[in-house]
Every structure is written in C-alpha cells, then in structure tokens.
C-alpha positions in Angstrom: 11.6 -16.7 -13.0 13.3 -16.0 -9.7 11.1 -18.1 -6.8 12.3 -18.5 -3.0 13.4 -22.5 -2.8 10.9 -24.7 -1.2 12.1 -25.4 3.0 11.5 -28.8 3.2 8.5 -30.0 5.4 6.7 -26.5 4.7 3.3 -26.6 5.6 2.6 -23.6 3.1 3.9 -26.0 0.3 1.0 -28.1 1.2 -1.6 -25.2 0.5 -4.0 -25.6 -2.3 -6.6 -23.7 -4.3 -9.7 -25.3 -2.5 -12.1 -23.6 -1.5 -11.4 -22.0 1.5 -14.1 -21.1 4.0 -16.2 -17.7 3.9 -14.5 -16.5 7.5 -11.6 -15.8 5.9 -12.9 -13.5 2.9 -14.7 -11.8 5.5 -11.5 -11.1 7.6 -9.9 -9.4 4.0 -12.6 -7.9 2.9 -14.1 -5.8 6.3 -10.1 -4.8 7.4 -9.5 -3.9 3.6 -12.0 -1.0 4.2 -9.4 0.8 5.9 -8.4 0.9 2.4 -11.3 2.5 1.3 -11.0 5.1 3.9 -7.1 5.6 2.9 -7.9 5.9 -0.5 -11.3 8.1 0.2 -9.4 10.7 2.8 -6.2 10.9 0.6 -8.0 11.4 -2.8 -10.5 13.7 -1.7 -8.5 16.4 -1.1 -7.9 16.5 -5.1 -11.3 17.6 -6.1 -12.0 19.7 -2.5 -8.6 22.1 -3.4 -10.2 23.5 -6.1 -12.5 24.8 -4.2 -10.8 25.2 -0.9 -8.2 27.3 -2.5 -11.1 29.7 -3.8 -12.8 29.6 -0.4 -9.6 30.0 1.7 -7.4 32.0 -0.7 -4.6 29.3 -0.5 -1.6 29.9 -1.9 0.6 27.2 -3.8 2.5 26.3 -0.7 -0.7 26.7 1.5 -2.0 23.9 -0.6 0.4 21.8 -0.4 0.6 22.6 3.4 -3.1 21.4 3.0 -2.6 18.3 0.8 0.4 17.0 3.3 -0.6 16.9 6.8 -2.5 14.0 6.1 0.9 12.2 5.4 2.5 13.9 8.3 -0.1 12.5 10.3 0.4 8.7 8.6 4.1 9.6 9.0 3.5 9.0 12.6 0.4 6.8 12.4 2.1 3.8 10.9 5.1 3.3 13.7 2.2 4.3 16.9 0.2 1.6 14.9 3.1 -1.1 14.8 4.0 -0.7 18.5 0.6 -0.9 19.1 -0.1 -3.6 17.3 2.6 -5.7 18.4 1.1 -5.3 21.8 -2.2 -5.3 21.8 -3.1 -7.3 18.5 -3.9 -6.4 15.1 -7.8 -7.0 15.2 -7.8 -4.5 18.0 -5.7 -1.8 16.3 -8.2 -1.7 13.2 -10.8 -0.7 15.3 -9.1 1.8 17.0 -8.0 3.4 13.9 -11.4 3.2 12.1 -13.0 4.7 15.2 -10.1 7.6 14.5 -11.4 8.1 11.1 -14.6 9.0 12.1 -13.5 11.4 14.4 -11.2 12.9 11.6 -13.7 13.2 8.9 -16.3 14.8 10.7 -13.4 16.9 12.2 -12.4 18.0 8.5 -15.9 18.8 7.5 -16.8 20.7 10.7 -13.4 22.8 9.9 -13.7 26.7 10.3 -10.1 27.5 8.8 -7.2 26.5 7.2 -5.4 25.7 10.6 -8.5 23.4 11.9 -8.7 21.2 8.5 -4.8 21.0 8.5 -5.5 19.6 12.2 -8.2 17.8 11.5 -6.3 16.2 8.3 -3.2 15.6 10.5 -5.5 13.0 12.8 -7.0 11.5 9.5 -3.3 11.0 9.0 -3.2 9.3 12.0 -5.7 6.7 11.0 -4.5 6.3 7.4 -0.8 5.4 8.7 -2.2 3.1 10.9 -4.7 1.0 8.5 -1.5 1.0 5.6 0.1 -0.4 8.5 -2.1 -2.9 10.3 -4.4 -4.4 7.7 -2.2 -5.8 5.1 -0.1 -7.8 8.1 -3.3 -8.1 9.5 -4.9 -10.1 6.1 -0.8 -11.6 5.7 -0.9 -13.5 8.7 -4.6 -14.8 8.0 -4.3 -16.1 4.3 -2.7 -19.3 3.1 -0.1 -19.3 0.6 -2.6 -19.9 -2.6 -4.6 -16.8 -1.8 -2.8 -14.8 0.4 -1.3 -12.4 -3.0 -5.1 -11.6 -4.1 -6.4 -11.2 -0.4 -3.9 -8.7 0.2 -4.0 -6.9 -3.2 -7.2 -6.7 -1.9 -6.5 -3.8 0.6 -5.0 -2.2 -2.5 -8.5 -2.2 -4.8 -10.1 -1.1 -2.0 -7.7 1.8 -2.0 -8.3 2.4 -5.6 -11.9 2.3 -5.7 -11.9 4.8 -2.1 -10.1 7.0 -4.5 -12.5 6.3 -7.3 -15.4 7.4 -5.2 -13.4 10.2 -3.7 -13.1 11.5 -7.5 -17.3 10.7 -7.9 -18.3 12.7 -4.9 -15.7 15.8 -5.7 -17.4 16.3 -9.1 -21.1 15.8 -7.5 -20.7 18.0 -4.5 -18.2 20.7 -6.3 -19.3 24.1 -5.7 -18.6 26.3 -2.5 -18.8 24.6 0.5 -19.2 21.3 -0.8 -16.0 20.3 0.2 -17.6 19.7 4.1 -19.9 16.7 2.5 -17.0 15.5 0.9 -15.3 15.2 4.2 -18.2 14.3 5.9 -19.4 11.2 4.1 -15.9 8.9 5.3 -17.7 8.5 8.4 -20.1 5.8 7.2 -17.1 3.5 6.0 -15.4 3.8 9.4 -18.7 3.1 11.4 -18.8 0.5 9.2 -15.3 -0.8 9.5 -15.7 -0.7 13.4 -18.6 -2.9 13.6 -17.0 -5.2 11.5 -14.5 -5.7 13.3 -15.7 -6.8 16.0 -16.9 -10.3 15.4 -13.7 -11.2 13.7 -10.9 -13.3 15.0 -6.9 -12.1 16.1 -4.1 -12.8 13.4 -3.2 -16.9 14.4 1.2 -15.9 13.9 0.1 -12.9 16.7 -1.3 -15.1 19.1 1.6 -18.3 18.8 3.6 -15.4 19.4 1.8 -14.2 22.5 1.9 -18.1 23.7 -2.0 -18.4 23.1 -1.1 -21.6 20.9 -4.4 -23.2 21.8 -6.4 -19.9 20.8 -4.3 -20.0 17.5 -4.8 -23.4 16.4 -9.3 -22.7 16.7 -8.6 -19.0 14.9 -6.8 -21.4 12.3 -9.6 -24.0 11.9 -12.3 -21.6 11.5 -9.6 -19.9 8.9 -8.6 -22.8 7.1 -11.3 -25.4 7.0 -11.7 -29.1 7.9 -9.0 -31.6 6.3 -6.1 -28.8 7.2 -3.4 -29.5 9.0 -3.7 -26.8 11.8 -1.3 -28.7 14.4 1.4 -28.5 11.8 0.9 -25.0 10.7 1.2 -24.0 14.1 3.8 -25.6 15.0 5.9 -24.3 12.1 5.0 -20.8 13.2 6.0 -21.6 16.7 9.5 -22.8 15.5 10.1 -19.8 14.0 9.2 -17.7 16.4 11.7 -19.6 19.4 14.1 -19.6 15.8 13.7 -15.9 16.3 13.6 -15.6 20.4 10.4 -13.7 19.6 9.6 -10.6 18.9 12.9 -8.2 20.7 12.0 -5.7 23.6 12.6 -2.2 23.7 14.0 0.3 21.2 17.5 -1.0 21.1 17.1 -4.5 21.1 14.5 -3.7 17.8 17.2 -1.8 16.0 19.7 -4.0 17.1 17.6 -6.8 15.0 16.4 -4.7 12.2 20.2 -4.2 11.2 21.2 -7.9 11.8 22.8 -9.4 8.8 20.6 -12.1 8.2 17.4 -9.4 8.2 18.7 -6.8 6.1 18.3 -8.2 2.6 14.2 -8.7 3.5 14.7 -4.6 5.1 16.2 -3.3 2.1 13.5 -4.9 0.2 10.7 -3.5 1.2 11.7 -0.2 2.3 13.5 0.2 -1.3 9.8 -0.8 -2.9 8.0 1.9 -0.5 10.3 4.4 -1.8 9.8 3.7 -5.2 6.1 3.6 -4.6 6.2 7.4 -4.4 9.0 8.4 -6.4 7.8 6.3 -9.4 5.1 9.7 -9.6 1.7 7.8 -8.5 0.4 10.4 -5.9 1.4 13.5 -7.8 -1.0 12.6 -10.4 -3.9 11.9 -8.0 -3.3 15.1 -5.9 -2.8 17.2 -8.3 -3.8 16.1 -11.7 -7.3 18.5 -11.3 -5.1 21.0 -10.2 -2.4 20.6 -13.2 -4.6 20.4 -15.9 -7.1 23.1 -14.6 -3.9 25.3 -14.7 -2.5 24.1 -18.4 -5.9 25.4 -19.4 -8.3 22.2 -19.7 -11.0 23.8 -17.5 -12.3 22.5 -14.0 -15.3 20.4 -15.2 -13.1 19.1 -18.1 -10.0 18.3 -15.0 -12.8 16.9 -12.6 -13.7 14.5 -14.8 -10.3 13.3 -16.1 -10.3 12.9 -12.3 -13.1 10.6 -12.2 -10.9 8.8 -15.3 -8.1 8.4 -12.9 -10.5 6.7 -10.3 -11.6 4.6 -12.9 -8.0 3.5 -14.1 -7.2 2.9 -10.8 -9.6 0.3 -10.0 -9.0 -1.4 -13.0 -5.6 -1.2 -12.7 -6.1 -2.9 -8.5 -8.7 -5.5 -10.3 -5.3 -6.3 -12.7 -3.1 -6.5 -9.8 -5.1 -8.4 -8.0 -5.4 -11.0 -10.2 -2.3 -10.7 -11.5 -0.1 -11.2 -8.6 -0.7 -15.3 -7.7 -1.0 -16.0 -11.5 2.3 -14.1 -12.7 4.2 -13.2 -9.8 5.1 -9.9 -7.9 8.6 -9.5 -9.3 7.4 -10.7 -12.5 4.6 -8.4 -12.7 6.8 -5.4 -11.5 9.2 -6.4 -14.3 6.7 -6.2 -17.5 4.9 -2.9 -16.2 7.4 -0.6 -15.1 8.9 0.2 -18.3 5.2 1.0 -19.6 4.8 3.0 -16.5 7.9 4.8 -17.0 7.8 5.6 -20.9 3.9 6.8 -20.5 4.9 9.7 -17.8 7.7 11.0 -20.3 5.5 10.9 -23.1 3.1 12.9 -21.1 5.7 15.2 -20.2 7.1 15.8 -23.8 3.2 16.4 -24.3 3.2 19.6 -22.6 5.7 21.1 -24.7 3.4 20.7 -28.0 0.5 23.4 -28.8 -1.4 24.4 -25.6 -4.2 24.1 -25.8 -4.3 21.8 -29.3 -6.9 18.7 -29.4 -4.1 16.4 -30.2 -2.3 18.1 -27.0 -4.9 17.4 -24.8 -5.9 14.0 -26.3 -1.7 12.9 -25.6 -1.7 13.8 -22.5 -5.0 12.7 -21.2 -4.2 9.0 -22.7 -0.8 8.7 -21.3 -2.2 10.2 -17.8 -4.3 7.0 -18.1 -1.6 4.5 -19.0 0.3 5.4 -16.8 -2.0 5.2 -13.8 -3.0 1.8 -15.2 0.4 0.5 -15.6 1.7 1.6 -12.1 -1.4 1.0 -10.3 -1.3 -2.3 -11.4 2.1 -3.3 -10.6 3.5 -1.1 -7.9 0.7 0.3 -6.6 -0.5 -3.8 -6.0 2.8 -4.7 -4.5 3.9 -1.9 -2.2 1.8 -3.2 0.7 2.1 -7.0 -0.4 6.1 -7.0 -0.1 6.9 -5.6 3.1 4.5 -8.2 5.4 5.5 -10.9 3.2 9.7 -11.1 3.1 10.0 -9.4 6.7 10.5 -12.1 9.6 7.8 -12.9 12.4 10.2 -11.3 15.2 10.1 -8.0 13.9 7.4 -7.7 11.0 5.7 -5.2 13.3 8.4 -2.4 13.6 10.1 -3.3 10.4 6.8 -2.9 8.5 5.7 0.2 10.2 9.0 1.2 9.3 8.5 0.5 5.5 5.1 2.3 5.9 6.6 5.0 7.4 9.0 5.3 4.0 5.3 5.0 1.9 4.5 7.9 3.5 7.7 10.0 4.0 8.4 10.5 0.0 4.6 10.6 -0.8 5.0 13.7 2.0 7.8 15.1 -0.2 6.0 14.5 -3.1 3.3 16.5 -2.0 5.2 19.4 -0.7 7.5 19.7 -3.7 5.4 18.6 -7.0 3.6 21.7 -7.9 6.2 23.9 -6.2 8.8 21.7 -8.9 6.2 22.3 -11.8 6.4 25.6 -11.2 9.9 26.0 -10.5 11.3 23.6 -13.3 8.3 23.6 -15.5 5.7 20.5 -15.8 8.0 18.6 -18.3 11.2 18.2 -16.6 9.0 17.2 -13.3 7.2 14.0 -14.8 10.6 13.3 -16.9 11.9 13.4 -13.9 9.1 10.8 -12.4 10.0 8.8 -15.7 13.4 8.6 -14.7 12.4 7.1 -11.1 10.7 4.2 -12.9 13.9 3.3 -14.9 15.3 2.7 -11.5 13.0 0.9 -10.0 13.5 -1.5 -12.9 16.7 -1.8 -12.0 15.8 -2.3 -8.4 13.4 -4.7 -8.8 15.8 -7.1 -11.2 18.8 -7.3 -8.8 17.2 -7.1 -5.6 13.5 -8.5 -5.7 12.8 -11.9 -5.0 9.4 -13.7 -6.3 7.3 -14.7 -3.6 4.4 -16.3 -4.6 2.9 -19.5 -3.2 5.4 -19.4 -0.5 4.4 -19.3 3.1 5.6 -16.8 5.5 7.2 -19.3 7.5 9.0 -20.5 4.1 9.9 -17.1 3.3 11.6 -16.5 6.4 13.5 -20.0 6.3 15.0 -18.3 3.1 15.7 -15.8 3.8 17.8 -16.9 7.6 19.6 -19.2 4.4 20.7 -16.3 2.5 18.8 -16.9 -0.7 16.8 -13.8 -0.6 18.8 -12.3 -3.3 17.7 -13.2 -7.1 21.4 -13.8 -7.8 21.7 -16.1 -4.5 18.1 -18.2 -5.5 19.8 -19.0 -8.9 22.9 -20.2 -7.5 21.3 -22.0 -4.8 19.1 -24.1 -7.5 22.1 -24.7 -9.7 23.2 -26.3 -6.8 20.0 -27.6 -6.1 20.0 -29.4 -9.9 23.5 -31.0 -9.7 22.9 -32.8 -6.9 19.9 -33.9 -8.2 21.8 -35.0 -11.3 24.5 -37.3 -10.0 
C-alpha cells in the first residue's frame, strides 16, 4: 500500500485511538447535518418530479431545468462559502448556510410555479454548496489523525441517510401537491443545525492562522483531552502556516498559489476525484432512477420504492465507508470497489436490452442498480469530500477546496442537464455504459495519481507534499530510499 512518509517530529504521528472527548463528536455530528439537508434537498426532488411534472406539465428539459438549479445554486455556494469562510470562520459560515436552508425549503414549498421553485431551488443551492464546502474542512481541521477519516465520512452518511429519508417522505406524501410537505419538512434539520451551532467552538488551524494562538490552543484542549500535547500541535500548525506566509490575499495572489508547483499535485488530486464523483454515474441514478424505471414500464409505486432501496443502499454503503476508510485506506478502498462499481452499471445497462418488461429483466436491473449504488457509495461517494480538505495545504485549503466543490457540483450540473436528455437521445444502454466507462478511468486515476492518507495529520500531509512525495510513484521511491539507508 501507497502511505505518505512519516515528517519527523509529527505531532499527528503521536495520535492514538483513545478515547477522545464527547466535544469533539459533537462538533462532527451537529455540522454533519448540513449533510442531511444536502442529501434531503438534492434527493427530494427525485420522488417530487413525478408529480411536479404532472402538476406543472414539465417537459424533459423543463425537468432537468428543475432538477439543476439546485447545483447551479451550489455551483456558486461553495466558492461564496470558501471566501467567506476564510474570513470570517468556519463555525460561523455553518450557521449562515443552515439559516439559508430554511429560508429555501419553505421558499420551495410555498412555490406558485415552475419559475419560483427553480428560484427557490437555486437559493437551496446556495446552502448546499456551502455546507459541501464548509463542514468537511470544518470536521478536518477538528479531528486527530486516528479518527479524523470516520468523522469526516461522517458528513457523507449523513448525506446518504438525508437522501434515504428524502426517498421515505416522497413515497409517504406522493400524490398532488404533496411535493410542498416534501419541501417543507428540511426546515426542522436546519433550525436544528443553527442551534447547534452555536455553542460549538472555531476550527483550532483557522484561528493559529488568524494569530488567535492562545484561543487555539483552549479550542484544542477541550478537543483533544488531558495528556495531549496541545503546545506542540499548535505549534506545528503555526510552522506551517509562516512555511506557507499564510493564507495569500486577493484573487491573483490565490491563483498565483493554487498553480504553484509544489501545490499542484494535491490540486490535481482532489479536483480529479470531484470530477469522477459525478462522472462515475452516482447522481443520475438518484435523480432519476424513479423517473427511468417509471418510463421502462416498472410503474410509479414499484419505481418509488426501488427509490426507497436506493436510500437504503446508500446508507449502508456511507456506514461501509465510514468504517472502511481508517481501517483500509482511501486509495485502497477506491481501488477494490471501483471495478465492482463499474462492471454493475454495464450489467445494468446490457439489462435493458433483454425482454421489457420480463421478471428476470426487472430482477437484473434492479440488483445491479443496488450494487452499484453500494459499491460507489461506499468508496467514492465516502472519499470525495474526505480527499480534498485532507491533501490541500493550510494557505489555501479554503479556495482550493471551494474550488474542488465547485468541480462536485459543475459535472453533477451536467449530469443532471444531459442524463435523461442522453437516454433519450442515445438510448438508456449506451448512457450507463457510458457511466461504466467513467469508472474504468477513475481506476486508472486513482492508481497513478492517488496517495493513501490515512493516519497522517494535515500538517504531515502538507510536509509531503512541499517534499514532492505526493505522487504514488514518488512515495515508493522515496521509501526505497528510505530502506537503503536504513540498511547500511
């Protein structure tokens, strides 16, 4: 396995598996409900089309219109966010954007036309952009090492199980006019994630690099527990940040480090893995899975509850990922599951050329639908949001990861705008072959470019990466180096 080298004197190499104080779990699990709401706002809109389209008399393009300014709005949302955050502070950027999501749900289910939920949708799109954006840095910079890869997956599950419930409430509330409830009800998670907010501390790397290093070093006591090290921890992140001559000012000086040699490697990371995230297939199956089957003839109740099965898959698949990512590894897990992923979306492609209508048509595709959501969910659906925080450097995580979001969301946009418009046009099977395809690449992606990360520390990560061993290729030559020098 490919791991970032140890940076000598480290304090994340220091981190252990102890038990780590309940503050902590509280700061990932109330932001990660931004994760519900992403998951809620952006699935709901799979079981409300079939009856919006009735209501409204949408055409195909109309619904995608529909379905996508959402991620025009998060298209925006996640660079607004990252500026925002950079100034003001992550804790204070959550709230903002949760208080947005209440005003966007009730927005969308107080909607009189087409044009007011599109505008309501496109300030939902706002907030969803900005918690993609803000929370998993946000959880990053709180976690140690030994838990930060499940804390983060985290925000992921919670996405998964938003989605789940998303699915639940479109097949209780179907029916005309039920969409509105199923807009409505996101309000209680944001009121929720609002409140929660409030009592909970600033990211500690924020504040060092704001020169509140006194503030930091209580944020990272009540974060870390007694016996830690907080002086040293600290103090790492403060050498890295004068390593970096903080965060850069202005629009040219960030793009004039953003495409500095040393940072590109980490860029090309993480903005190849949100790519991938969305052209590996994920979101055209839960937008318009419902809408897909119900038109290949399995019915609406029948496609409303292979909804619900996609929900379910998708938590599992979050609960996998989230356990799998410290125990195996993110480029390891990305490595075993892709191939899966990839050769269950072809299979349900070839489906669709068989008997329409047949039991062992339906049974094929319905079983590789779920495979496939399990496989990806569970391995890039767990570390699209985990990567980009993680190998990006202090000085500019904010506008390089808003930057990354910002790719999340532009190909899920032309996911949504094209996929049934491509189905249509090309016919279902050459679509997800096509999908299938986009996992065989990522493969390839992932095995020359993808370093593991796990256990490491940010500040180790970033020590790497300013050595040039961000590369597999460079890691395995650096510890053949490493080995003969340990052998003479």
């Amino acid at each position: 396995m490919n791991e970032l080298l140890p940076a000598d004197g480290a304090v994340g190499r220091r981190a252990t598996r102890a038990r780590q104080p309940g503050l902590l779990y509280a700061v990932a699990g109330i932001s990660a409900l931004g994760g519900l709401l992403f998951g809620y706002d952006t699935g709901i809109i799979s079981s409300a089309l079939l009856d919006l389209a009735r209501d409204l008399d949408l055409s195909t393009r109309a619904q995608e219109i529909v379905v996508s300014a959402i991620l025009v709005g998060a298209m925006a949302g996640a660079p607004i966010s990252g500026v925002l955050s950079a100034r003001h502070g992550r804790r204070r950027v959550i709230i903002a954007v949760a208080l947005v999501f209440a005003a966007g749900a009730l927005a969308s289910a107080l909607a009189t036309s087409a044009v007011t939920l599109g505008l309501a949708r496109l300030l939902l799109g706002l907030a969803v952009g900005g918690a993609s954006n803000t929370v998993p840095v946000y959880i990053a910079e709180t976690a140690p090492p030994a838990v930060r890869g499940r804390l983060m997956v985290l925000f992921q599950l919670m996405v998964a199980i938003g989605q789940l419930v998303s699915y639940l409430c479109g097949y209780a509330l179907a029916g005309p006019g039920g969409w509105r409830w199923m807009f409505g009800l996101a309000v209680l998670p944001a009121v929720a994630l609002a409140a929660g907010m409030l009592p909970l501390p600033e990211s500690p790397r924020w504040l060092v690099e704001r020169g509140s290093r006194g503030t930091a070093e209580a944020v990272l006591a009540r974060l870390r527990g007694p016996g830690h090290d907080v002086g040293a921890e600290t103090a790492e992140i403060a050498g890295l940040c004068r390593a970096g001559k903080a965060a850069p000012r202005g629009l040219r000086a960030t793009v004039r480090a953003l495409g500095s040699s040393w940072v590109r490697p980490a860029l090309l990371i993480a903005l190849g893995i949100a790519a991938f995230s969305q052209l590996t297939g994920i979101n055209a199956m839960v937008y318009y899975a419902p809408t897909l089957l119900s038109d290949a003839g399995f019915g609406d109740s029948v496609a409303l509850l292979t909804g619900v099965g996609i929900g379910l898959m998708l938590v599992l698949a979050g609960v996998t990922g989230a356990i799998a990512v410290d125990r195996i590894g993110r480029r390891r897990l990305l490595l075993w599951l892709l191939p899966g992923s990839g050769i269950a979306m072809a299979v349900m492609g070839l489906a669709f050329l068989a008997d329409s209508g047949s039991a062992v048509q339906r049974v094929t595709v319905v079983a590789a639908l779920f495979a496939y959501i399990f496989l990806n969910g569970a391995s890039m659906q767990a570390v699209v949001w985990l990567i980009a925080p993680e190998v990006l450097p202090l000085a500019v995580r904010g506008p390089a990861t808003s930057a990354a979001t910002a790719t999340v969301w532009g190909f899920d946009l032309l996911i949504a705008v094209t996929a049934l418009t491509s189905a249509q046009t090309f016919g279902l099977t050459a679509t997800l072959l096509a999908y299938a395809v986009m996992n065989g690449l990522c493969w390839v992606f992932v095995l020359r470019r993808v370093p593991e990360t796990r256990g490491r520390s940010l500040e180790d990560i970033e020590q790497q990466l300013r050595a040039g061993v961000m590369r597999p290729r460079a890691e395995e030559a650096a510890r053949g180096r490493a080995s003969e020098t340990a052998g003479r």
